[in-house]
N, C-alpha and C positions, 0 to 999 in steps of 0.2 A: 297664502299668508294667513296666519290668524288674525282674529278680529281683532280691531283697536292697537295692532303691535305695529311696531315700525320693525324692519330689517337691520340689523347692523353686525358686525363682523368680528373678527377676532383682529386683534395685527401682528407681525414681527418684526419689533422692536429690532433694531441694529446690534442690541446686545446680546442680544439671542447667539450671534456666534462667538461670543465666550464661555455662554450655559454649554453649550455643546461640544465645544470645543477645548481650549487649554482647561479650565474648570472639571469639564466631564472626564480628558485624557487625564490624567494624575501625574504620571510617570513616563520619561520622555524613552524608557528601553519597551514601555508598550508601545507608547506609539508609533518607536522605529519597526518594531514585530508586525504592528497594521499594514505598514505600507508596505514589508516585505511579502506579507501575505497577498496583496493586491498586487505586487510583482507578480505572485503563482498562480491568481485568479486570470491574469492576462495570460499564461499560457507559456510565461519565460522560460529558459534553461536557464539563466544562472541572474543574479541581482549583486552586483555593485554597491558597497556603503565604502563612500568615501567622505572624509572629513578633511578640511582644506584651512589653512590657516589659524588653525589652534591657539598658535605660540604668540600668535598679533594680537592686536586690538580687538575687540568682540566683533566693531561694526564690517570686519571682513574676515570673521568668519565663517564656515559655509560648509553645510552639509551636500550630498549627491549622492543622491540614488537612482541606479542606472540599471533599465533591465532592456532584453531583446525579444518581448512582446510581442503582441499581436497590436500595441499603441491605440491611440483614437482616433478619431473622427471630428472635425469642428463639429458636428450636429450629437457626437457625444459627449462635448465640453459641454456642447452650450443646455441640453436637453436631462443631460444623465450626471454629470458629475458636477455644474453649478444647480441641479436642481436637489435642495439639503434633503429633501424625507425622502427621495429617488433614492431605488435600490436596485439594479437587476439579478443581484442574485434573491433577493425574496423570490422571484418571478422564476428563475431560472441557476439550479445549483448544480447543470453539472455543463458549462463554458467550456470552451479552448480542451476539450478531451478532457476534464479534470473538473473533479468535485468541489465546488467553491469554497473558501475556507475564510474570507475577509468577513468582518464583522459588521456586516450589511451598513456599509456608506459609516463609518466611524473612520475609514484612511483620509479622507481629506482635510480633515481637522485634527487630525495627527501634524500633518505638517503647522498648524497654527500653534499646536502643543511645542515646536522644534525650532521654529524662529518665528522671524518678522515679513519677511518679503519671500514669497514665491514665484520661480519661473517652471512651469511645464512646458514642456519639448516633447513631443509627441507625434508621431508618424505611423501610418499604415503603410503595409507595401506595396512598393510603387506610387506614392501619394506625398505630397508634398509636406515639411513639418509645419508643425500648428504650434503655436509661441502664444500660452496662457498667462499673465503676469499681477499677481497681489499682493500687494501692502494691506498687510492685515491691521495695521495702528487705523488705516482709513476707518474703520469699522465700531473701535474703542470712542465711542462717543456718549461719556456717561450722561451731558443735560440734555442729549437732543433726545424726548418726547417723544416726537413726531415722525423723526428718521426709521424709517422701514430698511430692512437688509438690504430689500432690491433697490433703494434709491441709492448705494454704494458702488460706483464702477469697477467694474475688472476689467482688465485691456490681455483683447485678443488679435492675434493676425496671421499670416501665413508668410512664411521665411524660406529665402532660397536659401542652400545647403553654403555657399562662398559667405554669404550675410551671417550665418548662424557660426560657422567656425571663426570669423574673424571676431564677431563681439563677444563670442564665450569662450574661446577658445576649445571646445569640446570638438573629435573627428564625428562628423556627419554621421550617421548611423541607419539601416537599411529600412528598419523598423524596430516599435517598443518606446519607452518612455524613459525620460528624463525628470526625475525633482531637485532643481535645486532650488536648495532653503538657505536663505543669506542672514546673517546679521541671528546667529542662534541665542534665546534667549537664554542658555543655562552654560556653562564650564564644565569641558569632556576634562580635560587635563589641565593640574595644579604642577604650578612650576617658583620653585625652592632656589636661591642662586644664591650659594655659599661664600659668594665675595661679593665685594661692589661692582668688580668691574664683570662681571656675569661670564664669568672662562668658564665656572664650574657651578652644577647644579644637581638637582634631584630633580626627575619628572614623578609624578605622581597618578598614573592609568587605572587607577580605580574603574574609575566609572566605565569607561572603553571595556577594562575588563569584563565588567560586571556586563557589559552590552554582548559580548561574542557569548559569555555561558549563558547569559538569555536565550539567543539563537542558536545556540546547541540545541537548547531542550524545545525546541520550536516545533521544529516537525515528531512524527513516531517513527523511529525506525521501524516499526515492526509491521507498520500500516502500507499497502499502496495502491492508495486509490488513483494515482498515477502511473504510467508506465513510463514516463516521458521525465528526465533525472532534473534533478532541480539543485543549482548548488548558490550559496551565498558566499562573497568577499567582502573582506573588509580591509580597506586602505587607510594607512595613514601617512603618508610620504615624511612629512616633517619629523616625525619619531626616528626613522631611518637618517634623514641626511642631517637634521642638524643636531644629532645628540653619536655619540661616542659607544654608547652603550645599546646595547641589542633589544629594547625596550620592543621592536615593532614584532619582534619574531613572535613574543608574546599572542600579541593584541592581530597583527592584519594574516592577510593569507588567506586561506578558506577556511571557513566553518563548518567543521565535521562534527556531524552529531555522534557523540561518544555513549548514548543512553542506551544503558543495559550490555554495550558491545565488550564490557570486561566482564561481564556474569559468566566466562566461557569455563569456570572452575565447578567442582561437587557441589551443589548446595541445595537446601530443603523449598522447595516451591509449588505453587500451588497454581494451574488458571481452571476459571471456569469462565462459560460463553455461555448467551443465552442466545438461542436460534434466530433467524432474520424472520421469521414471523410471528418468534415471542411462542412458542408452543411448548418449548423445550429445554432444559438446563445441561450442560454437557460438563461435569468435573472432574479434573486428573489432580492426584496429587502425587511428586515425586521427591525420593528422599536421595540424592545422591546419583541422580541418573535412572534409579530404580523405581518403579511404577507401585506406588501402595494399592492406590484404588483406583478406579476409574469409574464414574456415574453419570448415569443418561437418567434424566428422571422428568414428570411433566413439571412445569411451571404453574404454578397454581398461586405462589406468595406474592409474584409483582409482574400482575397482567399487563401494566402498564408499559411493562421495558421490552426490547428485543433488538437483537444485532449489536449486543455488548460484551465486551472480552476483559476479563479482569486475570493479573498476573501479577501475583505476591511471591518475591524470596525472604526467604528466614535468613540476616545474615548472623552465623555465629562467631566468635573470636577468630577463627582461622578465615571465613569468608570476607570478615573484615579489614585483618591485615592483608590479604592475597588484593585484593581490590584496590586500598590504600598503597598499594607498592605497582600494581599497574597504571592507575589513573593519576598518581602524585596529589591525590586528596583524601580523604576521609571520607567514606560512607555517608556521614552527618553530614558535612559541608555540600557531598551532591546531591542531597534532597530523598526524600522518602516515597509516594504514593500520587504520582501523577496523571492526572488526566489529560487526554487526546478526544475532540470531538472532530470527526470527518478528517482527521490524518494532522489535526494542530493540536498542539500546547496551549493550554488552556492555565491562567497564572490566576489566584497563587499555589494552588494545589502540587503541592509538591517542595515548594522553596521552604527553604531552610528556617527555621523555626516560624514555621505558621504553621497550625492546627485545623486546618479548613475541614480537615474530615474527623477530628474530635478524638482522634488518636492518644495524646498528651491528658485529654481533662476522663479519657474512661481510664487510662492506664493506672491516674491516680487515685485511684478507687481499687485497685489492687496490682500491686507492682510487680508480685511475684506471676499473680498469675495471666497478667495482659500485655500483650506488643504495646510498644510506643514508635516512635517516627524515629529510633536509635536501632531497632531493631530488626526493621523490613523496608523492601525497596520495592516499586512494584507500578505497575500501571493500570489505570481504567482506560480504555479505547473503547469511543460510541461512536456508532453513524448513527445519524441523526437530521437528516433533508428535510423533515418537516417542520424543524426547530421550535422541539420539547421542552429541550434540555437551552433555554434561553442564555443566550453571552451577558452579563452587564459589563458594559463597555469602560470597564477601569480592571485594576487589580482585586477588584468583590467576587471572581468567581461565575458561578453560574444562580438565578433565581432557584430560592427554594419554595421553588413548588411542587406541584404531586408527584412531577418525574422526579425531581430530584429526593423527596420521601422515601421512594419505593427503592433506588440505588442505594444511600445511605443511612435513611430509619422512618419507621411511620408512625410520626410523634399522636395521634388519633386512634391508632390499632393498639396500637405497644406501650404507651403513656409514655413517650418518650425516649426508652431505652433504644442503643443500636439494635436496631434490626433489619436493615434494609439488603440487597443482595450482596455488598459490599463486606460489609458485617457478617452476614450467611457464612461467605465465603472466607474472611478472615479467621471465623471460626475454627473452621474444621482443621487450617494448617495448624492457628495458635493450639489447638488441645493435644492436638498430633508433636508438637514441639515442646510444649510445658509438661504433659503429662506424660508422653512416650518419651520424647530425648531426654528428658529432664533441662530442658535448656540448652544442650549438647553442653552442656559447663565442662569448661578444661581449667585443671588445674591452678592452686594457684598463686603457681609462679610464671602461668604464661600470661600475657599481654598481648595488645597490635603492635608493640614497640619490636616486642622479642619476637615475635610469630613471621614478622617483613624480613626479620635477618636472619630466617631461617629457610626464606625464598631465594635460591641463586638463578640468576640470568632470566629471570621473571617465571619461573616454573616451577609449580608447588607437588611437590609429593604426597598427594593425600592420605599416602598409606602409613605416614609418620606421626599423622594427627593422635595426640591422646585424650581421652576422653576420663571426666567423673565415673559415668558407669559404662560398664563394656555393652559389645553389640547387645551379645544374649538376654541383656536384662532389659535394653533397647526394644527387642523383639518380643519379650514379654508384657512389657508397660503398652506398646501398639497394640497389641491381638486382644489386653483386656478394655483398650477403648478405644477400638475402631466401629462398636454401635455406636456409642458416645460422639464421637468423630462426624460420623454421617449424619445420623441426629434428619431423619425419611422415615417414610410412612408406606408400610406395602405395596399400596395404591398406587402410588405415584412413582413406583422405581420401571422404569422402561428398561432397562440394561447396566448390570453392574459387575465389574470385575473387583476381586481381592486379589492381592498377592497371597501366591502358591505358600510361599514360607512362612508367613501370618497364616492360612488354616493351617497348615501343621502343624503350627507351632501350638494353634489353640485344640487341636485332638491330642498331641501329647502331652498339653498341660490338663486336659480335662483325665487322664488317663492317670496322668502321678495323682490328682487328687483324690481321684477314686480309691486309688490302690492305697494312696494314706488312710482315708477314712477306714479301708477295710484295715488297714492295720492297725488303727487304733481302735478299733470297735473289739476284735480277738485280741487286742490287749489288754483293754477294760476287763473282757467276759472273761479274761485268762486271770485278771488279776481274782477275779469272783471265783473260778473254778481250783485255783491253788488253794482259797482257804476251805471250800466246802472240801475237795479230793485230797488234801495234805492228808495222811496218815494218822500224823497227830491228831486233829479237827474232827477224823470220822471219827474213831475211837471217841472223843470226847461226844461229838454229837447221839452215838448208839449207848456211850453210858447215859446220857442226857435224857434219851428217849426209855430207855430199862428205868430209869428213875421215876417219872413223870408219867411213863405209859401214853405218849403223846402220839397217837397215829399221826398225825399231821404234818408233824415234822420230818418223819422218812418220806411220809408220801411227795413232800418238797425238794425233799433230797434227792427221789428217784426221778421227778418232775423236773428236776435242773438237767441230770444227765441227759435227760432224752432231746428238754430243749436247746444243751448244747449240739447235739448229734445235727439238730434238723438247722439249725442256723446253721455248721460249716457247711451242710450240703446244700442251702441255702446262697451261702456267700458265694459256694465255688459254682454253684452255676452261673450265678450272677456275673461272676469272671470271667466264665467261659462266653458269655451274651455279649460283655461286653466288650471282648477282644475279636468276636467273630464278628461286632458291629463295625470294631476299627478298622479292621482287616476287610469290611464291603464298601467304607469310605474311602480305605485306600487304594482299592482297585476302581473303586469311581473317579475319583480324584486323578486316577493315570490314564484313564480310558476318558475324560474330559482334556487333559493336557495332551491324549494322541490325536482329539478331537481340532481342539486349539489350534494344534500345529497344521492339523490337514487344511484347515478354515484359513489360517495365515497366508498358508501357501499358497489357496487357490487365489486370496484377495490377493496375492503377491501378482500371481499369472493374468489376472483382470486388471491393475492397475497398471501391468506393465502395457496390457490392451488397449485398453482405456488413453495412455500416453499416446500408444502409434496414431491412436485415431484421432485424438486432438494433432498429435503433428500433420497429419493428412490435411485435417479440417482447416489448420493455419494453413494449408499452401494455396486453400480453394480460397481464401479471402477477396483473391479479385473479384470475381463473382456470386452473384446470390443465386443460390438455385430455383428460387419462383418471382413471380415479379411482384413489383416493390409499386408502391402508391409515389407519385414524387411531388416533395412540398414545393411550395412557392417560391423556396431560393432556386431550387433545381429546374425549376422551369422557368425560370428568367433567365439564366444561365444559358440552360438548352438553346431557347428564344435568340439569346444573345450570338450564340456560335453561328447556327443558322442560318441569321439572317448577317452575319459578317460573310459568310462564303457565300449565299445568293448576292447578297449586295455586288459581290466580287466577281460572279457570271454574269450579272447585269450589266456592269460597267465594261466589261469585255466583249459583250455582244455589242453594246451601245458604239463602243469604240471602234468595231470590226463593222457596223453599217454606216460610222459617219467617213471611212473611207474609203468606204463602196461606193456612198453617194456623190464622196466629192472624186468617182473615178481616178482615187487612188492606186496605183500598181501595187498589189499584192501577192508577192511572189510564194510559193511553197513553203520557204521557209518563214513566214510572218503567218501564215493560216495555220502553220503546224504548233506555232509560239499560242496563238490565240487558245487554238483549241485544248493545247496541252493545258492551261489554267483553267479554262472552264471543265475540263475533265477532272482534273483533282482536286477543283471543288465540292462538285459534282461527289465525287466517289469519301469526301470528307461530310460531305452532311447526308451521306447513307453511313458510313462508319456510325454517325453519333446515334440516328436512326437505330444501329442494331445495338449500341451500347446504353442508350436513354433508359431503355427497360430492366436490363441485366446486371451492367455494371455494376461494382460497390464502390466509384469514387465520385466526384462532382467532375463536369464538362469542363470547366476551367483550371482545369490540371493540365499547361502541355506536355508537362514531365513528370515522371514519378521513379522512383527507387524501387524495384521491386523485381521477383525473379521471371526473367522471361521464360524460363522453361515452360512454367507451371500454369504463365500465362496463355501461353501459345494452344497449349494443353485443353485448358476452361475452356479459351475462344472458338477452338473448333466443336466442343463437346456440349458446353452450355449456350451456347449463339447462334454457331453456321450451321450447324447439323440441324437445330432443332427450325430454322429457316428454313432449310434447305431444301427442293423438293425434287432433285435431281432423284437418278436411283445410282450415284457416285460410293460406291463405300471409300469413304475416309476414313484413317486411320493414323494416331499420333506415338509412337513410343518413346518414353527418356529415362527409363530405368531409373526411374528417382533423382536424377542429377538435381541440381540447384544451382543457378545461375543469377545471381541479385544483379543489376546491373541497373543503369537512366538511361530510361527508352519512355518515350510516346504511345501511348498507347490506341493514341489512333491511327500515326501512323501506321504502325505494326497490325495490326485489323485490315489497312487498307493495301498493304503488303501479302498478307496474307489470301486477301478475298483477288487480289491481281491473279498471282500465283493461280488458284484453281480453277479460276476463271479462264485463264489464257491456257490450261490442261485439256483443259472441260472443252472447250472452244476448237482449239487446235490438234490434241491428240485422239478425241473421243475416246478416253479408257475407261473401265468397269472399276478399279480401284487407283485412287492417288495415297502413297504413303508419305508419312512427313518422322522421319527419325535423328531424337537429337541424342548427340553425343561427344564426350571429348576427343579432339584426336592425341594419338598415343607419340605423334609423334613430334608435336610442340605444345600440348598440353591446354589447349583452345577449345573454344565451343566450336562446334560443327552442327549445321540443320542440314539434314539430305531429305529433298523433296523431288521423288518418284513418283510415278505414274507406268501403267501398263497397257501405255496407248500406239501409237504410231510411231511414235520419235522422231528424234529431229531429220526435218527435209533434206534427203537427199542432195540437193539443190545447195545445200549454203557451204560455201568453203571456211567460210570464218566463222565461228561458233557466236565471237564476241558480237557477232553483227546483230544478234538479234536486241540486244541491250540498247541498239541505237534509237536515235529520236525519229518517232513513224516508219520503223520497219518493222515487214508483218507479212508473214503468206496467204493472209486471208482479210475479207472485207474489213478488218477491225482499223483503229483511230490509227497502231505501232506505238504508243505509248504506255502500254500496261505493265511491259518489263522494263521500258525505260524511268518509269516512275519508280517500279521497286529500285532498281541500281543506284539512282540518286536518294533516294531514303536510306538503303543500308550502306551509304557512304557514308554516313552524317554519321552513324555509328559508327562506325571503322571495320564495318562487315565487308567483304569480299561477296562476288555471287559471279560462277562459273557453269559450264554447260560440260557433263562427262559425258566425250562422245565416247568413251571405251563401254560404255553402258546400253546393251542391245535390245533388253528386253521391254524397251518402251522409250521414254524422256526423264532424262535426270538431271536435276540442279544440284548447285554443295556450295551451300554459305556457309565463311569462315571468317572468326574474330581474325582483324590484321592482326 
């Protein structure tokens, strides 16, 4: 401590959870966006927004949001989610398979923003629910001083599933979380009753509406940092049963995001991406499906950004109508220029008249020649884990700071002016559309009115479209400013394609100009050499010089003729230079497009390669191919398995000597019972033994989805073999079949390692084959496992004998086939012995 100071502390005031909360949320369709998002941060498939009692009294009623999570933990209520500056996605952003997307700890104070009383319901699987419950008024204590947050109780407990559906009436649920928020502090739906006695009314769904086009625009379609599908509901029951009118078809059902999914018509658009380590800029622009230019160039103007994808359309009068007659709205009304950070909607960027990206106040600075938010549609998509690009937790957007400079302008480089990548990029479509389409302007007598009733059964003919000025002149306005357009520095271009038809277009237009100049130059000299060579003229000029005795002036005379002679022979070489230069660009130009094509091809023949070998790669998933370090979960896990099947030979042994000791009769059949469970335990904590190191899944999996074929395949080739120290050649074939099925995979391990073990054991053969296959004649899986050993003993009449419990022709336990039979029953597998089969031992398991 320093000298002379005393220690003392900061506090938090009680009030503090309205700074943070309803105060800091603004807007109750962000805060419902929060908590949806914290549904997708747990790892849901789908979230439930239900709203309950509308049309009553305020004080019942009641939002619910329901999702099938991954839910919590009492030690996560009490630790993580009452703890207010606790975040774990700062710590950790990519959860439950999925890149975290909530706006680090702002969802719990979303619900303060949405009512008065909170209950959480909450369950992990297999784990008992956990019942959180808050009165946020407890908290609203404007005189008390002294009151700290934490001196405010929350009441928690643990509910069995009969208690939980009787007082809330909600079905029990497996796993995942429940909010409901009772007693909402704002009105979803205004209600209008046309008489006194209330038969007849108007509902008013604004707001509801205004709530689903939120969560439309919520997630990116175009993003997926999930593989794993995510869908949102929205309920409103009372809109259905107590009104007349179809009001819910509107408002509930699922929320399918519609963004950008009508762009499927011609239209002028632009993306550029900047590489995921920021090195590189990649830009295509297309006019109609057709590729103007394409540029790879370094990044050099905003070091600061990388792994960001920007995608601008130009809509003109026909993309306008064609959209407006898909979607049943307006261009305008669905918003302009949104941004996605890590696969979310980011607000307000994009909504209907807000200018976040400055669109409106540069447009006004020149109308003719800049986009405005009426003009283009378009998305920013950033990943962003490090969190650059900062959330402020209301409707304000994202902090502008240096990231954000460098994306939309660097008011310090530039004095302000747009210049940031956004800008870059908007550029080069806007000059490609103002200067080359001329705007695509169509006449004007078309409109969006006329242009929809000229769409039948939603399908547009683009070949009807007419235009102010035709292609051709289209094609010349592009070829004279596509420098202009790119607007790159030599240095910096790594790879750039043009369209083939813009250069020619610009060698045949450099070609007429030339030829004009030459024509106007021998028109000019023509027009000089008519008056000197007119007949009349000479005459005049040789009386002129007989008069005057002027040498000078024939000598001018004779001086023209000669320099007209040397200028045509002049101009016509020049001709010939210049055609024989056309004519080596043009055979370059074709001898680059045989090139093209050949390049296309092969990348065609490698990408189709490149596919087989990721599908391969996807089958080998089970397995890693070198060993894997394993964390701390994975070996408590392990630990865990382990010592549940030791535990379970111990107690078996202990059992088998306390009625030895009490000279218990122990007949055959009670020592075969014994043994049989210390045997397959036994042979399950060597299974996990050979899978601890290899596998690719966690030990507390006892089920899993996945194709046995392929697994069968790995197990013997990445595990037993490389064990193995037999000199047995094993061998697996399945011609690529694919069988997904739920199987055990240790079982199956320990199925597997029986089988060679009792070959190996019993027949002594030099190869065991194992070939899977369907059969042709019920259309099943089939395993045929061969060996080319001894075969079956003479001695046995009945094949099935050997599947029995402790039968065996050699000193073994006789439980090794009798374990596999009872495992592939549990499947519905079949396992049979072909005695028609001579040249060794043969098995054939079959799906029943």
């Amino acid at each position: 401590m320093e000298d002379g100071f005393q220690k003392k502390y900061f506090k938090t005031n009680v009030l503090i959870k309205n700074i943070i909360g309803k105060e800091l949320i603004n807007d109750d369709n962000v805060a419902v966006m929060e908590l949806v998002k914290n549904s997708y941060d747990a790892g849901a498939s789908k979230v439930t927004i239900e709203f309950k009692n509308l049309f009553k009294e305020s004080k019942k009623s009641e939002l619910v949001i329901q999702d099938d999570g991954v839910g919590m933990s009492e030690d996560d209520i009490l630790n993580k989610w009452l703890n207010i500056a606790y975040s774990s996605k700062k710590i950790d952003h990519t959860q439950n398979n999925r890149y975290q997307a909530g706006n680090k700890g702002v969802g719990r104070f979303s619900c303060d923003r949405l009512g008065q009383i909170l209950n959480i319901y909450t369950r992990q699987k297999d784990k008992k629910i956990i019942h959180l419950k808050i009165h946020w008024k407890d908290f609203e204590l404007l005189d008390a001083i002294d009151t700290e947050i934490q001196d405010i109780p929350v009441y928690i407990r643990e509910i069995e599933d009969s208690i939980f559906n009787k007082e809330t009436g909600f079905n029990p649920f497996a796993h995942g979380t429940i909010l409901q928020i009772q007693q909402l502090n704002n009105t979803w739906v205004e209600i209008e009753s046309k008489n006194d006695l209330f038969t007849d009314f108007d509902i008013d769904t604004t707001r509801l509406l205004k709530l689903k086009a939120s969560l439309e625009r919520l997630i990116n379609p175009n993003q997926s940092y999930n593989k794993h599908s995510f869908k949102i509901y929205i309920k409103v029951n009372e809109l259905e049963e107590e009104t007349k009118k179809p009001y819910h078809e509107k408002v509930t059902g699922e929320v399918k995001n519609q963004i950008f999914d009508k762009l499927d018509f011609k239209t002028t658009f632009i993306e550029s991406a900047i590489s995921e380590d920021g090195s590189k800029i990649i830009t295509e622009l297309k006019d109609k499906n057709k590729t103007i230019f394409r540029l790879i160039e370094k990044n050099r103007e905003f070091p600061l950004l990388k792994d960001i994808k920007i995608t601008i359309y130009y809509l003109n009068p026909y993309a306008k109508g064609f959209f407006t007659k898909q979607t049943g709205i307006k261009s305008v009304d669905f918003g302009s220029i949104f941004l996605f950070i890590n696969g979310f909607r980011i607000p307000p960027y994009g909504d209907r008249e807000n200018d976040a990206l400055g669109l409106e106040v540069r447009k006004n600075q020149g109308r003719s020649r800049y986009f405005g938010n009426r003009e283009i549609l378009g998305r920013i998509e950033i990943k962003d884990f490090d969190n650059n690009f900062r959330v402020i937790s209301s409707r304000e957007g994202i902090v502008h700071n240096e990231y954000y400079k460098q994306l939309v302008r660097d008011s310090e480089k530039k004095n302000g002016k747009y210049s940031g990548y956004f800008y870059t990029t908007l550029k080069r479509i806007e000059k490609y559309v103002v200067d080359g389409l001329n705007w695509d302007s169509v006449p004007e007598n078309l409109n969006e009115s006329t242009i929809q009733k000229e769409i039948v059964d939603g399908v547009w003919d683009s070949s009807t479209e007419v235009y102010k000025i035709d292609d051709r002149k289209k094609l010349t306005n592009s070829s004279n400013i596509i420098k202009q357009m790119l607007s790159i520095k030599n240095q910096d271009v790594l790879d750039l394609y043009i369209n083939e038809e813009l250069i020619e277009n610009l060698i045949e237009e450099d070609k007429e100009k030339t030829q004009k100049k030459l024509q106007d130059f021998l028109k000019n000299f023509g027009s000089l050499g008519s008056n000197v060579f007119d007949s009349k003229t000479k005459k005049s000029l040789e009386k002129l010089t007989s008069k005057i005795e002027d040498k000078d002036l024939l000598s001018l005379y004779q001086d023209v003729l000669t320099r007209k002679d040397k200028i045509e022979e002049d101009l016509e070489e020049e001709k010939k230079s210049k055609e024989e230069l056309y004519r080596l660009f043009r055979k370059k130009l074709r001898e680059q497009k045989r090139k093209a094509k050949r390049e296309k091809k092969k990348l065609e023949e490698e990408n189709l390669k490149l596919k087989e070998q990721k599908k391969q790669k996807e089958k080998q998933v089970l397995f890693l191919q070198s060993l894997q370090t394993l964390d701390k979960e994975q070996l408590i896990n392990l630990q865990h398995h382990i010592g549940l099947y030791a535990h379970d030979i111990e107690g078996t042994l202990i059992s088998f000597k306390k009625k030895y000791n009490k000279n218990k009769i122990l007949n055959e059949k009670n020592i075969f019972e014994l043994l049989q469970r210390v045997t397959l335990s036994n042979k399950k904590i060597l299974a996990i033994n050979k899978l601890a190191t290899k596998a690719n899944f966690l030990t507390d999996s006892e089920e899993m989805k996945a194709d046995l074929v392929h697994f069968i395949y790995e197990y013997i080739n990445n595990i037993y073999l490389v064990e193995d120290s037999s000199k047995v050649d094993i061998k697996v074939t399945h011609n690529n079949i694919e069988y997904k099925t739920l199987f055990s995979p240790f079982e199956f391990t320990i199925i597997l390692d029986n089988l060679i073990q009792n070959s190996k054991k019993v027949n002594k053969p030099k190869k065991i084959m194992i070939n899977i296959d369907f059969s042709i004649v019920n259309d099943k899986l089939k395993i045929e496992f061969y060996d080319n050993g001894k075969g079956l003993n003479k001695s046995i009449d009945d094949a099935s004998e050997v599947f029995s419990q402790g039968f065996t022709t050699t000193n073994g336990s006789g439980l090794g086939l009798y374990h596999v039979k009872q495992m592939l029953n549990k499947y519905n597998f079949d396992i049979s012995i072909d005695k028609n089969y001579i040249n060794g031992f043969k098995l054939v398991i079959q799906k029943q």
